[in-house]
Structures are given as C-alpha cells and as structure tokens.
Backbone as CSV, one residue per row, in Angstrom:
resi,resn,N_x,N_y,N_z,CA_x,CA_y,CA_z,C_x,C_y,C_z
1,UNK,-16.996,-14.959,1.894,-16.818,-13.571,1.450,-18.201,-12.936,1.301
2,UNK,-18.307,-11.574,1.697,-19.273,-11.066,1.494,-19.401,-9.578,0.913
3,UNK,-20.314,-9.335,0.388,-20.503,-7.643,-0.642,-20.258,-6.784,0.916
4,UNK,-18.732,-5.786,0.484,-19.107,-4.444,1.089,-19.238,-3.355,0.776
5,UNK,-20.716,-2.502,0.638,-21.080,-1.137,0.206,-20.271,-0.329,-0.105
6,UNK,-19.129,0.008,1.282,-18.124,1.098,1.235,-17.266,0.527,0.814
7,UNK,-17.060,-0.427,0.419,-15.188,-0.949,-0.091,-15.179,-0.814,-1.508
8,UNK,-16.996,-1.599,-1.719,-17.133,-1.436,-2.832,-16.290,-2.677,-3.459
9,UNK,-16.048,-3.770,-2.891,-15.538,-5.508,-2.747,-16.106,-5.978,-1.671
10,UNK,-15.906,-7.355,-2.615,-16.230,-8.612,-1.233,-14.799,-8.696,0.115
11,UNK,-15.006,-8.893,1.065,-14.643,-8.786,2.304,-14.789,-10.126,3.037
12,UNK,-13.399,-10.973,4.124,-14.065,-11.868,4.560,-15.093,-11.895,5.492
13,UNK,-16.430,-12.711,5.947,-17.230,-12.643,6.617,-16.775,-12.255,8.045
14,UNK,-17.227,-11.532,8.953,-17.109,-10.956,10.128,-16.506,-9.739,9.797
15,UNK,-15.511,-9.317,9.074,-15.024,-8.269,8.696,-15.491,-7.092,8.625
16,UNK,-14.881,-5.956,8.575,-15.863,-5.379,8.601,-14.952,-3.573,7.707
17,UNK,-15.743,-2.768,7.249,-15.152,-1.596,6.826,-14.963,-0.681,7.578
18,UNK,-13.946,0.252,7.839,-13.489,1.225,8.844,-12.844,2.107,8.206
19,UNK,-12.951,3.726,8.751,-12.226,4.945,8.495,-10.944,4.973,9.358
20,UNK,-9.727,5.335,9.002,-8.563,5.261,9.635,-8.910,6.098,10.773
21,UNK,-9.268,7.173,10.910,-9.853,7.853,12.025,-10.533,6.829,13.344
22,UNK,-11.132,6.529,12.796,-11.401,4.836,14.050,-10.649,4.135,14.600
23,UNK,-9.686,4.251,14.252,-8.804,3.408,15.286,-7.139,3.895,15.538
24,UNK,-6.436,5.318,14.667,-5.593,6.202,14.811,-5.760,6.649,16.136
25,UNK,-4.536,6.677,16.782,-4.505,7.589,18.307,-3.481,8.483,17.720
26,UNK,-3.674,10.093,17.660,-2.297,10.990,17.269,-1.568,11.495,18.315
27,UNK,-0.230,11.133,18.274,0.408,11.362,19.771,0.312,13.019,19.084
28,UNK,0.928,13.945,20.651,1.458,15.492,20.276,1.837,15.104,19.521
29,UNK,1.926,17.059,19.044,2.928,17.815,18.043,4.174,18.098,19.022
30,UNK,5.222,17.550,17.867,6.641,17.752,18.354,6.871,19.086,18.731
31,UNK,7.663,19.508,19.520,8.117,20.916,19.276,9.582,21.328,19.189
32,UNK,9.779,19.914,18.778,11.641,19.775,18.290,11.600,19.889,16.759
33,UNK,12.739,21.184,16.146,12.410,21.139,15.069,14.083,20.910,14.282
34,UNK,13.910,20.077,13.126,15.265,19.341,12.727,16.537,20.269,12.889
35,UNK,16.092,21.373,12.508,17.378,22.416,12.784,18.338,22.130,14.795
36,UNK,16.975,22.294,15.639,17.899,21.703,16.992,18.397,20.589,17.335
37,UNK,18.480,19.652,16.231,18.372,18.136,17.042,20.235,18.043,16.653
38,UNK,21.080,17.613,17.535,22.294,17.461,17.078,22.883,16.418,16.988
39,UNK,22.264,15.553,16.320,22.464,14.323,15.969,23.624,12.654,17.088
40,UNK,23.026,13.178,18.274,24.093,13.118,19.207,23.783,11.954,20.132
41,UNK,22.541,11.256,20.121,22.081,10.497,21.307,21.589,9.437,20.664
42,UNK,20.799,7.963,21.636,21.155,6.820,20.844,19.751,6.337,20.085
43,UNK,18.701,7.233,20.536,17.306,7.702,20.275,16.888,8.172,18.769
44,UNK,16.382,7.276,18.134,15.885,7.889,16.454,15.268,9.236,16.481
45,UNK,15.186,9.904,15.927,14.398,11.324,15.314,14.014,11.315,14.280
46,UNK,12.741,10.996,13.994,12.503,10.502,12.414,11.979,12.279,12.565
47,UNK,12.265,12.424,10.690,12.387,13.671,10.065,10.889,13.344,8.874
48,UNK,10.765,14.439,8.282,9.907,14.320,6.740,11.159,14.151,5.803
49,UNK,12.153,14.045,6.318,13.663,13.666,4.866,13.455,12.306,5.204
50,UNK,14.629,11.898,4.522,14.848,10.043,4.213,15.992,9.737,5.546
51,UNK,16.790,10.904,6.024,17.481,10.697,7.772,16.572,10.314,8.643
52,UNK,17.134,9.225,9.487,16.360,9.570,10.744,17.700,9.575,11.825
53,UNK,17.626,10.803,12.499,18.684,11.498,12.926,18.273,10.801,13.918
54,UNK,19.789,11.374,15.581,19.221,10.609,16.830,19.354,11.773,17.833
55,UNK,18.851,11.222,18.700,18.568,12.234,20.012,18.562,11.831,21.357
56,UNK,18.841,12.585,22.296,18.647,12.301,23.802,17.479,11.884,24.250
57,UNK,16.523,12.645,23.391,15.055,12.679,24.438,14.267,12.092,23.879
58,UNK,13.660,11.435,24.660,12.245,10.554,23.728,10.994,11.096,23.777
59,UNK,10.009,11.089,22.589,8.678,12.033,23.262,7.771,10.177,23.281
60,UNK,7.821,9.761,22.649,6.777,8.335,22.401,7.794,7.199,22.597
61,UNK,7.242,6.120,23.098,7.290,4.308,23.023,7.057,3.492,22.313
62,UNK,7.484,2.232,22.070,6.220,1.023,21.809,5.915,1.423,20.621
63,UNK,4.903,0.952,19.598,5.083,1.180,18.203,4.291,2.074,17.931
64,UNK,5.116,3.129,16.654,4.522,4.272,16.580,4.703,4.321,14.436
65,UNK,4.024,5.097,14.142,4.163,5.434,12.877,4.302,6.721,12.227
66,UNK,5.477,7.284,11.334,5.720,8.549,11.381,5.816,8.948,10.102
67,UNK,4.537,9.627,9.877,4.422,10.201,7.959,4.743,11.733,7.926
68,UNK,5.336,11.556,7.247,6.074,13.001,6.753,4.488,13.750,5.914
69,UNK,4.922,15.117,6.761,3.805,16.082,6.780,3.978,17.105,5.123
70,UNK,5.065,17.104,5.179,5.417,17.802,3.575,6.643,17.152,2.865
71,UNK,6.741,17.984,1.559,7.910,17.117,0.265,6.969,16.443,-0.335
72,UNK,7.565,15.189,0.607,6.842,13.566,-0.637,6.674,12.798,0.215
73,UNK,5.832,12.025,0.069,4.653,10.936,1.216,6.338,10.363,1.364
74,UNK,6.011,9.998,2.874,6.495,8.570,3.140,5.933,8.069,4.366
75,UNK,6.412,6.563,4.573,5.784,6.313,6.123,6.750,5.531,6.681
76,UNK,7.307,5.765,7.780,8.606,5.385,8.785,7.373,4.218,10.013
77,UNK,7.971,3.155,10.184,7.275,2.704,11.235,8.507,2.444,12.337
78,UNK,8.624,2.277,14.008,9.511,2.062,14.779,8.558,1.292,15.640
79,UNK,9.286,0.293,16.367,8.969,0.081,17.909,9.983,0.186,19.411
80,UNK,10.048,1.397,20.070,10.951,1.466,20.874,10.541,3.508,21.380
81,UNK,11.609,3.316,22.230,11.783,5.027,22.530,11.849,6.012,21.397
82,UNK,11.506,6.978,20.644,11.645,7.908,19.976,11.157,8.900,19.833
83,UNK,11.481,10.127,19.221,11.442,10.946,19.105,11.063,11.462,17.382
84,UNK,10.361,12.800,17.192,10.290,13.479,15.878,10.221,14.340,15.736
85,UNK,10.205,15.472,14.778,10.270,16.591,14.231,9.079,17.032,13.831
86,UNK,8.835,18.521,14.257,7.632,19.505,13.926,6.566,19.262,12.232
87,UNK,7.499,18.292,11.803,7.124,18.206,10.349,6.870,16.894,10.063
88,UNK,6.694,16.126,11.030,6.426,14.719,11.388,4.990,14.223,12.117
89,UNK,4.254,13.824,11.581,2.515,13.144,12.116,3.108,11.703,12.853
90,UNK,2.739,12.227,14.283,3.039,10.591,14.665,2.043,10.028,15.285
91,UNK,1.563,8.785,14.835,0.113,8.394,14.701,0.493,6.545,15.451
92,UNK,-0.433,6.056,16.188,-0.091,4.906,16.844,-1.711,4.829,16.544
93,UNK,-2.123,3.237,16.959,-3.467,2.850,17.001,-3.723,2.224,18.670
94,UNK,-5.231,1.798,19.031,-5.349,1.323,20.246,-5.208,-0.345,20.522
95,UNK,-4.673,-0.297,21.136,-4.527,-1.914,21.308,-3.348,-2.924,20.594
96,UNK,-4.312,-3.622,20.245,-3.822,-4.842,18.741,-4.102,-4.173,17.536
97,UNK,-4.807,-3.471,17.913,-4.591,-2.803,15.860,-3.743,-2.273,15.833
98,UNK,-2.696,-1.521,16.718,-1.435,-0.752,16.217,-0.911,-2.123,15.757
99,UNK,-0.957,-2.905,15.530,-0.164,-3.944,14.882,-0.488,-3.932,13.859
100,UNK,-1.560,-3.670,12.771,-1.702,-3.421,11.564,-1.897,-2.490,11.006
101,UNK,-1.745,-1.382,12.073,-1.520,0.011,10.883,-0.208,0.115,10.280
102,UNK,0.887,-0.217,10.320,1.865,-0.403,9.787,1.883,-0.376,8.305
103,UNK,1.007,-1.302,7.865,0.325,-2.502,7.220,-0.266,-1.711,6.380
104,UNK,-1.252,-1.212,7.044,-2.655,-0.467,6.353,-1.921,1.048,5.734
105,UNK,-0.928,1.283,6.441,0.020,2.750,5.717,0.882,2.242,4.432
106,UNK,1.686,1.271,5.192,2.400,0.864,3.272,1.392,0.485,2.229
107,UNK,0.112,-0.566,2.817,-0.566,-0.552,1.369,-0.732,0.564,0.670
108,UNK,-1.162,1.949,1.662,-1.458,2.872,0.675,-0.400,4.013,0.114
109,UNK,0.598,3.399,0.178,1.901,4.586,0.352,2.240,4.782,-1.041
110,UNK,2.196,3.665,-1.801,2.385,4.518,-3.495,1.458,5.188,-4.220
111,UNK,0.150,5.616,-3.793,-0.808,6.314,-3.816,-0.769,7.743,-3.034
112,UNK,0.011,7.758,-1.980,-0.273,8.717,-0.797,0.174,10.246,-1.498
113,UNK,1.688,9.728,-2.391,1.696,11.098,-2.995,0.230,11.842,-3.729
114,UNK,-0.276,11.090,-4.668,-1.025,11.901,-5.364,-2.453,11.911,-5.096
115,UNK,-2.969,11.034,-3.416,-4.136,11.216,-2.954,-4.007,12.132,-1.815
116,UNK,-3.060,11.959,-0.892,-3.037,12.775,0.199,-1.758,13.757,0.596
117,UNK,-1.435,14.417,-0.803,-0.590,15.456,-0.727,-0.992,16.594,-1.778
118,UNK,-1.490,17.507,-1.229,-1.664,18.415,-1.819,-1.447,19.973,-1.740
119,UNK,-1.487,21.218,-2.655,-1.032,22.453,-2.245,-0.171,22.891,-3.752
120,UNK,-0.099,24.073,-3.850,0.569,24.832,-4.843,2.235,25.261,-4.164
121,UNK,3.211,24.826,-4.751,4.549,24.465,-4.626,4.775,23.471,-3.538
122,UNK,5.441,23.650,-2.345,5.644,22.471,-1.324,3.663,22.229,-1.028
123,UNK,3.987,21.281,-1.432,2.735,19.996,-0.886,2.624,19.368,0.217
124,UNK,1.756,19.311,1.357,1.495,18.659,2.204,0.504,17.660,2.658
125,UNK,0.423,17.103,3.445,-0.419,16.023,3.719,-1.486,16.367,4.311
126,UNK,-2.594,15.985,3.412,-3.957,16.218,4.422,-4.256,15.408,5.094
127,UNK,-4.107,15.479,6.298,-4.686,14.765,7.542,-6.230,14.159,7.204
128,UNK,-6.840,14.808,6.910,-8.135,15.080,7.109,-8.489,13.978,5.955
129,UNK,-7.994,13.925,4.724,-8.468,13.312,4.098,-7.883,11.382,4.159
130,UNK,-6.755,11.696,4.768,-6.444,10.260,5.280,-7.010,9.776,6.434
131,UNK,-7.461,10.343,7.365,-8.683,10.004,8.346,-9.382,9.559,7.683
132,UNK,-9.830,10.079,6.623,-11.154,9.286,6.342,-10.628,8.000,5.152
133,UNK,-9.977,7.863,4.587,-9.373,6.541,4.280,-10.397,5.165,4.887
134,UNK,-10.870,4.891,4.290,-11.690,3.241,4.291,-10.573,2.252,3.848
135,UNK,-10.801,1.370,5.138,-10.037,0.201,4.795,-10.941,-0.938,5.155
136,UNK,-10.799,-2.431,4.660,-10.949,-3.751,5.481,-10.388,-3.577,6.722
137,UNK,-11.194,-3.980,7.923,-10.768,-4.215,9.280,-11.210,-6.026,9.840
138,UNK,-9.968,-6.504,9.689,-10.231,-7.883,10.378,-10.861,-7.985,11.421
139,UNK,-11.592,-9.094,11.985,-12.446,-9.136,12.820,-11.089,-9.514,14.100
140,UNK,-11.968,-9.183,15.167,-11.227,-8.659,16.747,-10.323,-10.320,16.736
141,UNK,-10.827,-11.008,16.888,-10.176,-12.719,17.067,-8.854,-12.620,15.901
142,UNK,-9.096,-12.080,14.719,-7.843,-11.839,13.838,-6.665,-11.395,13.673
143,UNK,-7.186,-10.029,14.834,-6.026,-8.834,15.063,-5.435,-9.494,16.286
144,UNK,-5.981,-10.323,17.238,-5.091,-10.874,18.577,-4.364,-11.456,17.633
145,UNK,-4.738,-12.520,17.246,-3.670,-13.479,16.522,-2.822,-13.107,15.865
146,UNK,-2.418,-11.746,14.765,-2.189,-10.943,14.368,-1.020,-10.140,15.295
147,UNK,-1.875,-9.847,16.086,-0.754,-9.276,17.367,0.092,-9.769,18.199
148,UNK,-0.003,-10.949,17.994,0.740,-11.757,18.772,2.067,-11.858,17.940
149,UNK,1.446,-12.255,17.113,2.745,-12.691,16.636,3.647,-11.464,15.878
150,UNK,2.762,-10.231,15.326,3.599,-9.018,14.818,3.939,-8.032,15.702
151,UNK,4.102,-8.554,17.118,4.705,-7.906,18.678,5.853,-8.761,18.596
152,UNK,5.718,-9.832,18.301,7.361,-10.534,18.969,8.019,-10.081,17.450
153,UNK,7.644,-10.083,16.070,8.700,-9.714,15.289,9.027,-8.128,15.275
154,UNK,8.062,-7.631,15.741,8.681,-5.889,15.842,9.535,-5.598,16.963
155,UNK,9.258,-6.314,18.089,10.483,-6.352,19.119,11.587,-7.160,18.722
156,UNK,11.612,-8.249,18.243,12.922,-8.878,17.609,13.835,-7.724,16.462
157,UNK,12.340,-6.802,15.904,13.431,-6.093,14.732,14.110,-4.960,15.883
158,UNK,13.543,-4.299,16.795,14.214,-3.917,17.535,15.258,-4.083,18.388
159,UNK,15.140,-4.956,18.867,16.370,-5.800,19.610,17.457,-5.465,18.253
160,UNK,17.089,-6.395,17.377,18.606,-6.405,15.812,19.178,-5.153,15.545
161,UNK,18.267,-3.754,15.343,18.365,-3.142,15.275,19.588,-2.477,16.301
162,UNK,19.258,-2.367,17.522,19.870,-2.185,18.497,21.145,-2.953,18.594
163,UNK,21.362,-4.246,17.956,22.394,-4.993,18.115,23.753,-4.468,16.963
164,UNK,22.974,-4.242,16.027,23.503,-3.565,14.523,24.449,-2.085,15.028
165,UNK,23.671,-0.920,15.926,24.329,-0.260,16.379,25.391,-0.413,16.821
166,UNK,25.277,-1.048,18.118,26.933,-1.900,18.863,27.754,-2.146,18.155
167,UNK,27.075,-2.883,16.984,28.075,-3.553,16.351,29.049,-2.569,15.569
168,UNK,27.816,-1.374,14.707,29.017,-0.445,14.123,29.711,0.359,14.745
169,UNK,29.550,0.419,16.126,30.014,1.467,16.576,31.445,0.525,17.181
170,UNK,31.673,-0.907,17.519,32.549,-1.522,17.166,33.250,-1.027,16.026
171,UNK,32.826,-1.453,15.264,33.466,-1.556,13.820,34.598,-0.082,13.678
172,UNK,33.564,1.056,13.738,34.255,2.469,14.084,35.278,2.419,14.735
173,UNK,35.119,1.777,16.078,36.606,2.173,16.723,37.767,1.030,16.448
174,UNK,37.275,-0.528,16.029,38.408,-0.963,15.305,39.047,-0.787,14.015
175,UNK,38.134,-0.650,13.094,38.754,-0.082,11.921,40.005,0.654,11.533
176,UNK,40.353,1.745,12.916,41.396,2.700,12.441,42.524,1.658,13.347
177,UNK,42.377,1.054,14.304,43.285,0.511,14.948,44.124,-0.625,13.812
178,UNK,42.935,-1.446,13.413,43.506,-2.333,12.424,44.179,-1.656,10.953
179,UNK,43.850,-0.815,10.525,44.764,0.208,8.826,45.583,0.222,9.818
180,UNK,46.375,0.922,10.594,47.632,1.487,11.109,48.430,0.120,12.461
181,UNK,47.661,-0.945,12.170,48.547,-2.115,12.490,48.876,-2.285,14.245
182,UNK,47.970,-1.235,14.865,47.591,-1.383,16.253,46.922,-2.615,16.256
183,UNK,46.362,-3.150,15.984,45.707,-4.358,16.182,46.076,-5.370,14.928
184,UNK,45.802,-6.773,15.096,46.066,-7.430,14.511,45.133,-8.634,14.665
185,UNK,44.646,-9.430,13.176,43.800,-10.663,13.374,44.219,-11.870,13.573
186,UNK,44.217,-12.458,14.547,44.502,-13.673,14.809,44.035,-14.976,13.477
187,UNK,44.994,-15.550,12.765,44.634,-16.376,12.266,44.889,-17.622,12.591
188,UNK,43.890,-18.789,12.763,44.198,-19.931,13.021,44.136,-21.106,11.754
C-alpha cells in the first residue's frame, strides 16, 4: 500500500488515482422523451423514475450506465440493446473499465443525492462535478482480470433476464386458461 495525495489514503501499489472524466465515454442525448415511448417493444427504456419502460428501438449496446438527470440520484446499469429518455445520462467507459464503472457509480450512489444534485426546487445532476469525482483506479493487469470475469456474469444476468421475460409472458397467457379450467395440471 502506498500514500495517495488526491485520495488522500493509502492505495494498492501500481494503482493509481483517476477523475471519472478519464475513462467515461457519454453516448448521445436521447431525443425520445418518456411521454412518446408506448411501452410496447421487448427493448428497456430506462427513465429518471424507478420504470424502466420498453421500446422498439435501441439507441446503445453492450454495457451501458444510466443516471437519472433530475428528482433523486439513481444509477440503472444494463448489458444488451437499449434505449433512454431525454432525462437520462448514458455514460459507458473504454474497454475493460466499463466493467467497473458499474462499481465505481453504486459506491457513490448514497452520496450522489446530496453531492451531485443540485438547484432550487427540482434538482439536477451536475455532470460536471461528477466528472471530476476521484476514484482508486486498479492497475491495467487488474481490470483484464476483472473483465473477464464481470463480462461473463453481466451477460449471464442478461441472458436470465431475458429468460424471466418468456417466462412471464408464459405465465400471462396460462394463468387465465388455468382459473376458468381450459387447461388443466397433470398430476403424477
């Protein structure tokens, strides 16, 4: 472990301190805004609410992270096709570090309300000041290893995810068959 200036803690050796701005890629601004989206397609739409509605069209891939721009902090992470709303920051990193910004957003998320939301009545998120956010950055050999293995569980949560759908949308269309005795369970 070693003293770091900006952390202002010891850090493991090779490590090193970084501004979120260093390694954030910000996809566009949406120009879908929650009022058009009609909740209709098999595609997430993450919102600044606690819905994440669905949609036809995808604007982003592959893992992305989506903090609500006003209300009250939150941070949505996905890996797959999706889509968001005008009131939605959707922020990915380069490489293997998008594998730990995930990471680096929930640590700071019970803080985010009252560091990086600000304004007189609706409150919003300053960009600007979460760019500059200092964090520990593992050294490059850390984040492969790192990435390796938090690529196959974010695609596995995707895959489940995706499987979970099917499944309710099963569930939906047997449900009414089975109350009204169209269908019946085989017991053995």
């Amino acid at each position: 472990m070693v003293w770091n200036k900006e952390l202002q803690q010891e850090i493991p050796d090779g490590w090193a301190s970084s501004k979120l701005k260093n390694i954030i890629v910000e996809n566009p601004k949406s120009k879908i805004k929650v009022s058009d989206v009609k909740n209709d397609g098999e595609i997430p739409f993450f919102t600044s609410g606690t819905d994440i509605l669905s949609t036809s069209e995808s604007i982003v891939s592959g893992l992305n992270c989506y903090l609500n721009t006003g209300g009250n902090a939150d941070v949505k992470y996905y890996y797959g096709e999706a889509s968001y709303s005008t009131d939605t920051w959707c922020i990915t990193a380069e490489n293997e570090t998008k594998y730990i910004l995930p990471f680096v957003l929930n640590k700071i998320k019970p803080s985010m309300d009252k560091v990086f939301f600000q304004g007189t009545g609706l409150r919003h998120l300053q960009k600007n000041l979460l760019r500059e956010y200092q964090f520990c950055l593992p050294d490059s050999n850390v984040v492969k290893e790192f990435s390796k293995l938090a690529s196959d569980i974010f695609k596995k949560q995707h895959y489940l995810l995706e499987e979970n759908k099917k499944l309710e949308s099963l569930k939906q269309f047997l449900l009414p068959l089975l109350m009204n005795g169209q269908v019946t369970i085989n017991e053995k």
